[in-house]
Each structure stands twice: as structure tokens, then as C-alpha cells.
C-alpha positions in Angstrom: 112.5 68.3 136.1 109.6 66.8 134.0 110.9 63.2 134.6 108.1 60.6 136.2 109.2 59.1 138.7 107.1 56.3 141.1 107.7 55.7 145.0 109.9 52.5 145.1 110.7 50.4 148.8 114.3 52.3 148.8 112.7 55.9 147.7 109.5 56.9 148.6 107.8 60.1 146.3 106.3 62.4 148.1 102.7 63.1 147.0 102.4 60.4 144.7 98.6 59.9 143.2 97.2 62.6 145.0 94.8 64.7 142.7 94.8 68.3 142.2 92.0 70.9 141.0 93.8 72.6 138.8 98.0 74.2 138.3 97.6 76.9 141.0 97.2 74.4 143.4 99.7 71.9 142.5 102.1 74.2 142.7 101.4 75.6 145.8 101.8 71.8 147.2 105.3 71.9 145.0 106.5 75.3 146.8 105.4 73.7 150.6 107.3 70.4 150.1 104.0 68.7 150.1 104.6 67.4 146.8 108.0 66.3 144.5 108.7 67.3 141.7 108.8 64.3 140.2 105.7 62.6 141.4 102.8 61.8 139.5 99.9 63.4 140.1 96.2 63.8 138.8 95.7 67.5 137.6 92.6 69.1 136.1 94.1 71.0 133.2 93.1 72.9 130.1 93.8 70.9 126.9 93.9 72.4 123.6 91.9 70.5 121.3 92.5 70.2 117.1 89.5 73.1 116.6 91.2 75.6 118.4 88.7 75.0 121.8 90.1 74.4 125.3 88.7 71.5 127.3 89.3 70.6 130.8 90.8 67.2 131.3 92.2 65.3 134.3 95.4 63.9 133.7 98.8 62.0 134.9 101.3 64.9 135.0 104.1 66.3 137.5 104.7 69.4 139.2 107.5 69.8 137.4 105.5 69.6 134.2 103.3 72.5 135.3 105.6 74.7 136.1 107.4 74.3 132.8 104.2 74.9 131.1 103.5 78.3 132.7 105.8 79.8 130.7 104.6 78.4 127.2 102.2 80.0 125.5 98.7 79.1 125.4 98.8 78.6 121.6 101.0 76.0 122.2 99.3 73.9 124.4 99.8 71.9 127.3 102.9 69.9 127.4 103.3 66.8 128.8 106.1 64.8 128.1 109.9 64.3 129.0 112.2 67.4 128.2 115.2 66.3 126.5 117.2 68.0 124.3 115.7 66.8 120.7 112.2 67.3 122.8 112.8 70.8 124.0 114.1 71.9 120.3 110.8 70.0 118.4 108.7 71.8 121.1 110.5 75.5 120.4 109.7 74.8 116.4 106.0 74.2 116.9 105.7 77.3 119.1 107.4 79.4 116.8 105.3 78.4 114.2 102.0 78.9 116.7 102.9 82.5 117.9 105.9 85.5 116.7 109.2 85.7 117.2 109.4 87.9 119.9 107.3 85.6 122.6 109.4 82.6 121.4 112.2 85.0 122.6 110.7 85.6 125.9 110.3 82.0 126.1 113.7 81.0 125.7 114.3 83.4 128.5 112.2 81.7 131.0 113.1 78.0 130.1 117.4 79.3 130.3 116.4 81.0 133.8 114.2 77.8 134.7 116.8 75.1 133.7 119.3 77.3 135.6 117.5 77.1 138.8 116.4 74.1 138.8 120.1 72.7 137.8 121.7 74.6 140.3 119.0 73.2 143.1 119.0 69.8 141.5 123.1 69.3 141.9 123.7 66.6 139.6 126.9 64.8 139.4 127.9 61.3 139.2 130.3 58.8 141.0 132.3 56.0 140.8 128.8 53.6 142.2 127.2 55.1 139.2 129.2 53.5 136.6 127.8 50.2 136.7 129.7 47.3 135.2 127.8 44.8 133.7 128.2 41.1 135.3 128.0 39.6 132.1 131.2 41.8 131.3 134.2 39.0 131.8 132.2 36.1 130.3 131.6 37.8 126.9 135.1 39.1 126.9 136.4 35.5 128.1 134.5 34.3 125.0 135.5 36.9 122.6 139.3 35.5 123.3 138.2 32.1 122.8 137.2 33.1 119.1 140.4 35.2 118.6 142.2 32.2 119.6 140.9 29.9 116.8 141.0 32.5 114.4 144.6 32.6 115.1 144.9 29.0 115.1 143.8 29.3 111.3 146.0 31.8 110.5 149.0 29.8 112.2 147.9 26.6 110.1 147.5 29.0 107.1 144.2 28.5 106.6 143.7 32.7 106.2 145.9 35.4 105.4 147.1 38.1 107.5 144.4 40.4 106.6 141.8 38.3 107.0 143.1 37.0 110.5 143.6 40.8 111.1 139.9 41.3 110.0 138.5 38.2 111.7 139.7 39.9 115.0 138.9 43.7 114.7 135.3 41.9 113.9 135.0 39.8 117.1 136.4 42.9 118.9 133.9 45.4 117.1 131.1 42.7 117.9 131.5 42.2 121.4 132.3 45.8 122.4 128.7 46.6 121.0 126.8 44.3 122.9 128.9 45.7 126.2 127.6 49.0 125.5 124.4 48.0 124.9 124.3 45.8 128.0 125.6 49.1 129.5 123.1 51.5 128.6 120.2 48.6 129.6 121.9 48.7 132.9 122.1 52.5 133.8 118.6 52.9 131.9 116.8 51.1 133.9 119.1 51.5 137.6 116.8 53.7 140.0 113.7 54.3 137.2 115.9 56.2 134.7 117.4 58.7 137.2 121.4 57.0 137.6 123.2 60.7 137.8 125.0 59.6 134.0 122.1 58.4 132.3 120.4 61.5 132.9 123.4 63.2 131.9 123.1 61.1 128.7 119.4 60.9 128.1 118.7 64.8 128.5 121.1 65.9 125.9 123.7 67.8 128.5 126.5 66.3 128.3 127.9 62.7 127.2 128.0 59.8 124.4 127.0 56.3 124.0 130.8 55.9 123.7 131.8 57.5 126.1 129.9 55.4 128.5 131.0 52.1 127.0 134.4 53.3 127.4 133.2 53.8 131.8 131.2 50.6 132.3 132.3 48.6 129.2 136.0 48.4 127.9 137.9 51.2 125.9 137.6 49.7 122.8 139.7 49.7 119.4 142.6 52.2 119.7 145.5 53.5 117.9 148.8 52.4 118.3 152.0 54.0 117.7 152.6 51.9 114.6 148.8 52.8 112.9 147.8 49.1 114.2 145.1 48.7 116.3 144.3 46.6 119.3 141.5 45.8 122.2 142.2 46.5 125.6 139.9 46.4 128.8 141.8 48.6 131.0 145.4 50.6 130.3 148.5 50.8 132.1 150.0 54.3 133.1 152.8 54.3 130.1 149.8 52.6 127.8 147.4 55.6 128.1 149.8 58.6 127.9 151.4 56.5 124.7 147.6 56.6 123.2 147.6 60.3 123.3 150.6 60.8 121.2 148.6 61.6 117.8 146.4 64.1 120.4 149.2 65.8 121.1 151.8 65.6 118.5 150.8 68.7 117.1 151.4 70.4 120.4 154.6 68.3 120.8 155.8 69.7 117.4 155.3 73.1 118.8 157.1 72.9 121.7 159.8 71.3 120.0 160.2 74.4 117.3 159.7 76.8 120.1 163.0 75.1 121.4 164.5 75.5 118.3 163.9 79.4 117.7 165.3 79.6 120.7 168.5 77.9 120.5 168.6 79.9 117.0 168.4 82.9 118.5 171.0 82.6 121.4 173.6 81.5 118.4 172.7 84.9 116.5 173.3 86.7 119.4 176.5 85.1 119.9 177.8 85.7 116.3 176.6 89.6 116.5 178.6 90.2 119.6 181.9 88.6 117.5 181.1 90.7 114.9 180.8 93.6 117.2 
């Protein structure tokens, strides 16, 4: 909603650099399609000032923007930046602090009913040509097994021990997986000016990790085996992932597994109180 966003040859912004008078009229433009929500604009607005004065500037904002800041305070002043999460919570402190508890209330009303609508208009979601693989992805794991292989070569000539040739690996593994997620999140960051459907799931606080994204575009990364070892795989088989969730679940396995029990008790009390009978 308060994300900048510039006309590009695949998308074109509506109402990009035009100049507006004042809010009224910007969001007038916003309500007859004359204008995204997203565009940047030049808008005469009313900007606090450190002795407590208002001032009217002209400056690079969005509609978006504008209608977010109808429902702060005046106190507060006018907001122009990106909403994320850490943002939006910063912003609530600093207007508590301006104004009372009750009108930081009402304005945690407004922003659950705005982010509502606008959510619900704006339709997020995310698909598989969202997920972007890095093309440096095979080479850096091509020569991440090149380096296992020697280390192993100098365990096999006993050059290291088994936990340093353990070590050694889990460290080239650790390494490389880092620079895939980083390589990741350069990718989706800057795919379509910031707004790629999971970034903006990422980068606005809703929902998702750094990890979690790796895990998508990168490899899945150091996991548990069976046996409390670890290893490094790219991709899992069928058997291979529902193996990896046996510490998830064993609780729930051992519950079912009791649940049997109590029940096979209880048919063999049953059975001895009818010989008794």
C-alpha cells in the first residue's frame, strides 16, 4: 500500500509524476482510477516542523501514503515512508507518546480496517514463477562438493580426524548454503522493483523467514537424520522427507501408539470380568 513503485517497459504506473494541490485531490484521482496507488506523485502537504509549526511542502509521496495518513493524528505528523511491520510498530510508539491512549486506540482501529481492505483488494499470493532459483545455484553447489571431496581425501589419507573431517564438511555446507540465500533474497529483492508476491510477504512482516525462503529458491539445508547425524541435500525423495519428520511427530506417534495400548488393555479386562462373571 505505501510501496513506490516506477512505470517500467513491462508495467506502466498509472499517474506517475503528476502533481497534486493538496490530499483531497490526490485521493479523488486514487478513487477514479486516475491514479495507482503506488505511483509517485508530487503532493503539496502540511509538514510538521521541530517547533511545533505546520509548513506546506511539495513532496514525492503515493496515494497510498495519503490515505494511510488520514487516519494519524496531526501530532504525529506526516508519514512518508514504507509500512512494514518494525515500521508500523516504531510509528504506533511515537504517537502514543504524541497524543493519549484512547486515539492511539481509534487508530489501531482504522489501520486493522485499512490493512483489511486493502489486503483483501490487493489479493496477494505467490506461485511457483515467483520462487526464483538463482543461476549461480549448481556452480556453487558443484564447487562446494569439490571441497568436500578433498576434505575427504585427507581424512581417507589420515591427515584429519573424523570430527574434524565431519567439521570441515558441515562448514563448507553452512558456507555455501548462506551465500544461496543471500543470492536468493538479492534475486526476489530486486525481481519487479521489490514487489515479487514472497518478498513482499517477507519484507512487510506478514508472514515468512529468510529460511524459509532459502529452503524455496536455495537448497533445504542441514537436516536431522534418524541416527542424530546430519547431512546436506538439495532436493528430497518421497521416503526422505516423511523420514525427516519423525522427531516432528514422534510425540504424536507415541500417542497413538499408547492410545492402542489402552485399548487392547481394555478389551483383555473386559474379557477376564465376563470369566469371572
Amino acid at each position: 500500500m505505501t510501496k513506490l513503485r516506477r512505470s517500467t517497459p513491462e508495467h506502466k504506473v498509472i499517474g506517475e509524476g503528476l502533481t497534486f494541490y493538496g490530499p483531497e485531490e490526490l485521493v479523488i484521482a486514487f478513487n477514479e482510477k486516475r491514479v495507482d496507488i503506488n505511483a509517485p506523485v508530487k503532493c503539496r502537504i502540511d509538514l510538521l516542523q521541530p517547533d511545533g509549526s505546520y509548513k506546506a511542502e511539495v513532496i514525492e509521496t503515493t496515494a497510498g501514503r495519503v490515505i494511510f495518513n488520514q487516519a494519524v493524528p496531526d501530532e504525529a505528523g506526516y508519514i512518508n515512508e514504507v509500512l512494514t511491520k518494525k515500521a508500523l510498530r516504531d510509528i504506533i510508539g511515537d504517537i502514543l507518546k504524541v497524543t493519549d491512549v484512547p486515539r492511539t486506540a481509534a487508530l489501531l482501529d482504522e489501520i486493522k480496517d485499512m490493512g483489511y481492505g486493502f489486503a483483501f483488494r490487493g489479493g496477494l499470493s505467490f506461485s511457483l514463477g515467483d520462487i526464483m532459483i538463482p543461476d549461480e545455484k549448481q556452480a556453487m553447489i558443484d564447487a562446494a562438493n569439490t571441497k568436500v571431496d578433498a576434505i575427504r581425501g585427507n581424512y581417507g589419507m589420515g591427515l584429519i580426524t573424523q570430527n574434524e573431517r565431519y567439521n570441515q564438511v558441515i562448514d563448507v555446507w553452512t558456507a555455501t548454503n548462506a551465500e544461496l540465500t543471500e543470492l536468493a533474497m538479492k534475486n526476489i529483492r530486486e525481481d519487479n522493483q521489490g514487489f515479487n508476491s514472497v518478498f513482499m510477504m517477507l519484507d512487510s512482516g506478514a508472514r515468512g523467514s529468510k529460511e524459509q525462503i532459502r529452503q524455496l529458491t536455495g537448497m533445504r539445508g542441514l537436516m536431522a537424520k534418524l541416527k542424530n547425524l546430519t547431512l546436506v541435500v538439495e532436493k528430497l525423495l518421497r521416503i526422505q522427507f516423511f523420514l525427516t519428520l519423525k522427531k516432528d511427530y514422534r510425540f504424536l506417534n507415541t500417542l497413538s501408539l499408547l492410545t492402542v495400548h489402552v485399548k487392547v488393555l481394555q478389551i483383555r479386562l473386559l474379557k477376564r470380568q465376563m470369566q469371572v462373571t
